[in-house]
C-alpha positions as CSV (number, residue, x, y, z in Angstrom):
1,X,56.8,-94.5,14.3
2,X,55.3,-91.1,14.5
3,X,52.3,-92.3,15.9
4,X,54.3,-94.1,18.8
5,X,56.2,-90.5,19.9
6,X,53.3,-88.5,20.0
7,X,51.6,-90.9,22.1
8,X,54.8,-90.7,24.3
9,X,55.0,-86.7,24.4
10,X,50.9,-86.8,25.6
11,X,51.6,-89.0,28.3
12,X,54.2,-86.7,29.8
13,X,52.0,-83.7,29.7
14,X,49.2,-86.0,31.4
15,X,52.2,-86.6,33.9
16,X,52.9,-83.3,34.1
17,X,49.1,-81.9,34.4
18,X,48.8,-84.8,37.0
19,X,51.4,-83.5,39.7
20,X,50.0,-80.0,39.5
21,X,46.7,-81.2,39.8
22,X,47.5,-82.7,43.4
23,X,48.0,-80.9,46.7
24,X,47.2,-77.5,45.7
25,X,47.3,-76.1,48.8
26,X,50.6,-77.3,49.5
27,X,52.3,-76.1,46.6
28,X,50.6,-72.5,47.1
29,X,52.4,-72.2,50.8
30,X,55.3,-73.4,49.6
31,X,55.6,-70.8,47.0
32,X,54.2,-68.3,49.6
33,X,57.4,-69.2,52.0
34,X,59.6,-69.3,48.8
35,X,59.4,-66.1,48.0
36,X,59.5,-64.4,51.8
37,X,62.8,-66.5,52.3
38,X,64.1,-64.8,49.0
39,X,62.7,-61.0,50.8
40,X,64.7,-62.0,54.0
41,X,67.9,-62.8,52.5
42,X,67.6,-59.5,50.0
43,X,67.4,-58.3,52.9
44,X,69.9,-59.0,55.0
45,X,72.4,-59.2,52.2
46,X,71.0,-54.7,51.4
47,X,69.5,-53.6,54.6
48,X,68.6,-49.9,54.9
49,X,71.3,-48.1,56.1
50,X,72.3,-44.3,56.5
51,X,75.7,-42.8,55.3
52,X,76.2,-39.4,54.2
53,X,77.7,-37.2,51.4
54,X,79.4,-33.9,51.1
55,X,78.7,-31.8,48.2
56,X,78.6,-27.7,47.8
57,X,76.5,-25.3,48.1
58,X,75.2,-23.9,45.4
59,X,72.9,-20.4,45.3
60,X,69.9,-19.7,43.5
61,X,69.0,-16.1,42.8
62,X,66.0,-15.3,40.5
63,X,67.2,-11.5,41.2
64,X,70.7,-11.6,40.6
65,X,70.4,-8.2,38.8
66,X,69.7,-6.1,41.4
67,X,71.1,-8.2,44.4
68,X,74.3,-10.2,45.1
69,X,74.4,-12.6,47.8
70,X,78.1,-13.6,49.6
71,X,78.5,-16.4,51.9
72,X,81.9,-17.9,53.5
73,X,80.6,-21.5,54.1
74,X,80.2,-23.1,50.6
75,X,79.9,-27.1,51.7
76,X,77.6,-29.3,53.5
77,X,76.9,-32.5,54.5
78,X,73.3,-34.2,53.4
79,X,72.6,-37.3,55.4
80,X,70.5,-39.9,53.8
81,X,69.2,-42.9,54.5
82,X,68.9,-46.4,51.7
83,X,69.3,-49.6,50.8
84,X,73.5,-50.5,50.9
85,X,73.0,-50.9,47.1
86,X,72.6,-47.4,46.8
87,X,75.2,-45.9,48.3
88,X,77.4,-48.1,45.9
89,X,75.5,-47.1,42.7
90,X,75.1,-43.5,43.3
91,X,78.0,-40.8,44.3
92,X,78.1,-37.2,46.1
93,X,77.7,-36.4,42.2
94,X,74.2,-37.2,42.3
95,X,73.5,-35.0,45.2
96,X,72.9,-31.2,45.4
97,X,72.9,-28.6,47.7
98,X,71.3,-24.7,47.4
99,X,70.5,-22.0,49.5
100,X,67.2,-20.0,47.6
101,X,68.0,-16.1,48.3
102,X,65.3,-15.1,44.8
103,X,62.6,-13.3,48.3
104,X,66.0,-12.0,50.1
105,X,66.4,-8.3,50.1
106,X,69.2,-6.1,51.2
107,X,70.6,-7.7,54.4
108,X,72.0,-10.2,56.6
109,X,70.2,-13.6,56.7
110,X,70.4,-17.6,57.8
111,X,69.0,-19.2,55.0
112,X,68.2,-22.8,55.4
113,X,70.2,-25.5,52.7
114,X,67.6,-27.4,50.8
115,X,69.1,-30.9,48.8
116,X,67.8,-32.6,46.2
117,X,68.8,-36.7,45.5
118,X,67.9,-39.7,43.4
119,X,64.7,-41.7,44.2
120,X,65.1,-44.2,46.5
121,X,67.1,-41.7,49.1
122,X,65.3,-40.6,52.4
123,X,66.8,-37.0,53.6
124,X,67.5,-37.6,57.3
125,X,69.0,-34.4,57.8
126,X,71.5,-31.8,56.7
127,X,74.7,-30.2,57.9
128,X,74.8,-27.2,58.8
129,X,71.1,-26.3,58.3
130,X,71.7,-23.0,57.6
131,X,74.3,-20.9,56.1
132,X,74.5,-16.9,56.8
133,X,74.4,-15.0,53.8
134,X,74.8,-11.2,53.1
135,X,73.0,-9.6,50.4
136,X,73.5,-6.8,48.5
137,X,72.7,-4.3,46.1
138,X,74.7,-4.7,42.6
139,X,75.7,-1.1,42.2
140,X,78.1,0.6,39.1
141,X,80.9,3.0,39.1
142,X,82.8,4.4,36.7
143,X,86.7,4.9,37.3
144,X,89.6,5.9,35.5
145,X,91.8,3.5,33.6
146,X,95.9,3.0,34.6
147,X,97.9,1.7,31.6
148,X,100.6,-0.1,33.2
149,X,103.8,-0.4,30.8
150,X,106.1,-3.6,32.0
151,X,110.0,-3.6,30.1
152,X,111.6,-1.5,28.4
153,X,111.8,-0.5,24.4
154,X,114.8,-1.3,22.0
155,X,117.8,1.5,22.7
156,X,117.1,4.7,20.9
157,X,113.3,4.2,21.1
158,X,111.2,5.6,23.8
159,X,106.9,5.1,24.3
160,X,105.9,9.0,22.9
161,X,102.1,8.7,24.1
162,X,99.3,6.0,24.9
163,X,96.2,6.0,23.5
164,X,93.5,4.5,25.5
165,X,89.8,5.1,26.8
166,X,89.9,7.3,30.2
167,X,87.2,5.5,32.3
168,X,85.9,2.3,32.7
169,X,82.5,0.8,34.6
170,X,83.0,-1.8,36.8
171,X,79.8,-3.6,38.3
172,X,79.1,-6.1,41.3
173,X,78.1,-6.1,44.6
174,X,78.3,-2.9,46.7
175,X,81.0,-4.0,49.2
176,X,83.4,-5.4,46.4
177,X,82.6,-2.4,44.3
178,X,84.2,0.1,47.1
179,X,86.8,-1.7,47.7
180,X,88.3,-1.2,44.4
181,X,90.6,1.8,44.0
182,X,91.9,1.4,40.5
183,X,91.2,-0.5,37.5
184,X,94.6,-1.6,35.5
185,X,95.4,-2.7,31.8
186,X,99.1,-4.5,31.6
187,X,101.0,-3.5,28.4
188,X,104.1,-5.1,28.1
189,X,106.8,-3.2,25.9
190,X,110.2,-4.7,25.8
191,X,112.2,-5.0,23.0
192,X,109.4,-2.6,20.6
193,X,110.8,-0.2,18.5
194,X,107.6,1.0,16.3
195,X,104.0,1.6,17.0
196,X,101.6,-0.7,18.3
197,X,97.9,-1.6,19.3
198,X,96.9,-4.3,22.0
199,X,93.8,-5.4,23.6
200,X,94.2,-5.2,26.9
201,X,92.2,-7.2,29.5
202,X,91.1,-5.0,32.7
203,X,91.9,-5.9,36.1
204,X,90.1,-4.7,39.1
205,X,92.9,-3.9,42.3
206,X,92.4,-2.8,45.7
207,X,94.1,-0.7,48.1
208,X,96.7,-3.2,48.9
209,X,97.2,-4.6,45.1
210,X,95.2,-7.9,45.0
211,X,92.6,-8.5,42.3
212,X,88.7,-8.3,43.3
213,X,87.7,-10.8,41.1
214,X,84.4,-10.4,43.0
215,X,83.6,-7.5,40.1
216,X,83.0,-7.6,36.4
217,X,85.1,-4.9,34.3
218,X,83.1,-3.2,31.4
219,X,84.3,-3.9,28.9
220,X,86.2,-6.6,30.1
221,X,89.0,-5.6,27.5
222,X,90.2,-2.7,25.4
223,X,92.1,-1.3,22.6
224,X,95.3,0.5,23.8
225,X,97.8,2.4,21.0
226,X,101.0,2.8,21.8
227,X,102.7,5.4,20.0
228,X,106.7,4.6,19.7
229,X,109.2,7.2,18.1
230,X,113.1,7.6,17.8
231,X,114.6,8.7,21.0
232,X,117.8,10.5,22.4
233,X,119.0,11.2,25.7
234,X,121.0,15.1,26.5
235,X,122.3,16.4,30.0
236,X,120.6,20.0,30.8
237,X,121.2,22.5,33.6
238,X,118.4,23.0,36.5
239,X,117.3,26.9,36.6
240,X,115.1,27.6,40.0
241,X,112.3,29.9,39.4
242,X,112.7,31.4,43.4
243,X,111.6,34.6,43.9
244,X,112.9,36.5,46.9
245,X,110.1,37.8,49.7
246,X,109.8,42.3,49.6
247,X,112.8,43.7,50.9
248,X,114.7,40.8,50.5
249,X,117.2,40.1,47.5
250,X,118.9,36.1,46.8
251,X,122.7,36.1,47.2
252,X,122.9,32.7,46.6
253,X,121.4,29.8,45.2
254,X,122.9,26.1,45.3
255,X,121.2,23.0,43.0
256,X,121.6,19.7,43.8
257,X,122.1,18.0,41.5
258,X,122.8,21.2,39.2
259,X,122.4,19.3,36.1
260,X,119.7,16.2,34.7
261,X,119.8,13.7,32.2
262,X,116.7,13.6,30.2
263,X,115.2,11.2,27.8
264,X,112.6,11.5,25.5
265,X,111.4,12.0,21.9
266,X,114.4,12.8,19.9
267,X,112.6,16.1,18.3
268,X,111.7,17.4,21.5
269,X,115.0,16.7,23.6
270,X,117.1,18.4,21.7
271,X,115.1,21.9,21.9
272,X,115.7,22.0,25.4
273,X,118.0,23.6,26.8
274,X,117.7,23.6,30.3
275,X,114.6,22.2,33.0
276,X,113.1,24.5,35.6
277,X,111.6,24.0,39.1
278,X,108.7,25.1,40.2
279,X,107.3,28.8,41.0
280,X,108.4,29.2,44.6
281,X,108.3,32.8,46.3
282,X,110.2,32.9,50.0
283,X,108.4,33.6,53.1
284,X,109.2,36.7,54.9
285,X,111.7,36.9,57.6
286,X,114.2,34.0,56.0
287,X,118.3,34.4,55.9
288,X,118.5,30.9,54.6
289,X,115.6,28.8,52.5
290,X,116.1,25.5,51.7
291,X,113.4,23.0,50.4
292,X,113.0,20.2,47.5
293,X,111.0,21.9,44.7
294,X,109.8,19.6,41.8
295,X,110.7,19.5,38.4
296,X,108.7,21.0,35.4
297,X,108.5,18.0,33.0
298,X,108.2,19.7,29.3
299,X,106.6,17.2,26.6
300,X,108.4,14.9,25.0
301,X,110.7,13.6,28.2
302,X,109.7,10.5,29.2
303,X,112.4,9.8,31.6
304,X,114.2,12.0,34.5
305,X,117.1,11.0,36.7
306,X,115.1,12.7,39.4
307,X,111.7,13.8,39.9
308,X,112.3,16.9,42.3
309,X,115.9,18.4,42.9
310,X,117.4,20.2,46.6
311,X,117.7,23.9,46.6
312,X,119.7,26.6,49.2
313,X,119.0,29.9,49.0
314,X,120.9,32.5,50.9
315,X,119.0,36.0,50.7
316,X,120.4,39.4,52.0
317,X,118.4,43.3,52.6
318,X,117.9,45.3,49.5
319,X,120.6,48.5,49.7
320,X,118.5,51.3,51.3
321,X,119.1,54.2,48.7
322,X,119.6,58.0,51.2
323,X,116.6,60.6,50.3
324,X,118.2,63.3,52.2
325,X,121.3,63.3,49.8
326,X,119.0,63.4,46.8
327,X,117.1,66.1,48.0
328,X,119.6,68.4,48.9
329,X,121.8,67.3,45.2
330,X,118.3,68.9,43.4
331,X,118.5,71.7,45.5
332,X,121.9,72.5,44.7
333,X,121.3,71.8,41.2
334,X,118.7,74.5,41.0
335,X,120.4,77.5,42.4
336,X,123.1,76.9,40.3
């Protein structure tokens, strides 16, 4: 028996070795045409086509330490051409987009977008091609730091002092750097009653109160104390420190208001006794003065009703004293 099936598997292969054996030829071109059938039809089922992908711009500065660059357009649009196949496979993802600003000094320039893509892309072309860009020095400046309080402490407690560093550096382009005129730390304070410490974050704010987050704050944070005591509030007469011009002598002088509430640290209020104006002395050649004059705030008040009172002041001649009658009363004084 196992003679009989080996003699039938040797015939096949002889069949098999047979059909191979004849019409080379033929068989070569018919694989030839085979396989340029199957190119044609890839083909036409994933012809090269172009389509196109928008993706940002992205900068690369080898000297971002000395120079910033700043540029409004921050897309583009990289055209490519590809097989269809590729356009499915691959997403705007796989694409970038950068201007190179590392040989760009102080300045206004059109730097040109380069893109980089997967293999397999060809770059047809790029939109825009450039992209102006302004560069800049980074430059630093030191300013003085606002603590900001926000709410109000428990009743019968008032914020005594705040202890916190007096200048801070911020850094960043030149531009952005002078456009900042204050550097703030938000402290919020309602419903304290003791002493507290807080680290603050620092905000950069321009001249009309928006953040320049275009800067970097150093130190980006800091410590601020807040020193809380006992409080009291009192009602104290206003005394104007006026002083009448030479010849001149004050009749009158009318406050309004005449008297301030004041609030403050409990130790301190209550050794006041009254809140003066300013130092003010006339002009010459007044009847009638009337001006606002601020307020003297002594330590401890946290808190006016008003910052600067209103202030009349009627003046009148000094009485001329008679020199004749003197002189003649020390005559008369000696012959007696």
């Amino acid at each position: 028996m196992k003679t009989e099936s080996l003699k039938r598997v040797a015939a096949i292969f002889d069949q098999i070795k047979g059909t191979f054996s004849r019409n080379k030829l033929k068989k070569i071109i018919s694989l030839i045409m085979s396989i340029s059938l199957w190119v044609y039809v890839m083909g036409a089922q994933n012809p090269v086509i172009e389509d196109s992908y928008r993706v940002k711009v992205n900068i690369k500065n080898n000297n971002s330490s000395k120079y910033s660059a700043d540029y409004t357009e921050n897309d583009a649009k990289i055209i490519l051409s590809a097989p269809r196949s590729y356009f499915i496979d691959y997403s705007e993802n796989d694409m970038r987009a950068y201007i190179d600003v590392t040989d760009y000094g102080e300045g206004e320039f059109d730097v040109p977008i380069e893109a980089t893509y997967p293999k397999g892309f060809e770059l047809i072309r790029i939109s825009p091609e450039n992209i102006h860009v302004k560069v800049e020095p980074i430059i630093e400046h030191q300013m003085e730091l606002q603590v900001i309080l926000s709410g109000s402490p428990k009743p019968n407690a008032v914020v005594k002092s705040i202890d916190a560093p007096k200048t801070v550096t911020i850094v960043g382009a030149k531009n952005f750097v002078e456009s900042v005129t204050k550097v703030v730390g938000y402290v919020g304070i309602a419903g304290e009653d003791d002493d507290f410490e807080l680290n603050v974050p620092m905000t950069a704010i321009d001249e009309n109160g928006r953040e320049v987050k275009e800067v970097r704050v150093v130190p980006a944070s800091v410590n601020v104390f807040v020193d809380i005591e006992k409080g009291a509030k009192k009602t104290v007469p206003i005394v104007a420190d006026i002083t009448a011009p030479d010849g001149r002598e004050i009749s009158k002088i009318t406050i309004n208001p005449a008297t301030i509430e004041i609030d403050g640290v409990e130790g301190y209020i209550n050794a006041i006794d009254s809140l003066s104006t300013e130092s003010v002395t006339i002009p010459d050649g007044q009847d009638t003065y009337k001006n606002y004059l601020n307020l003297k705030v002594p330590e401890g008040v946290v808190k006016l009703d008003a910052e600067r009172i209103f202030v009349t002041v009627e003046l009148k001649p000094l009485p001329v004293t008679n020199k004749t009658e003197t002189v003649n009363d020390s005559n008369d004084s000696e012959q007696n």
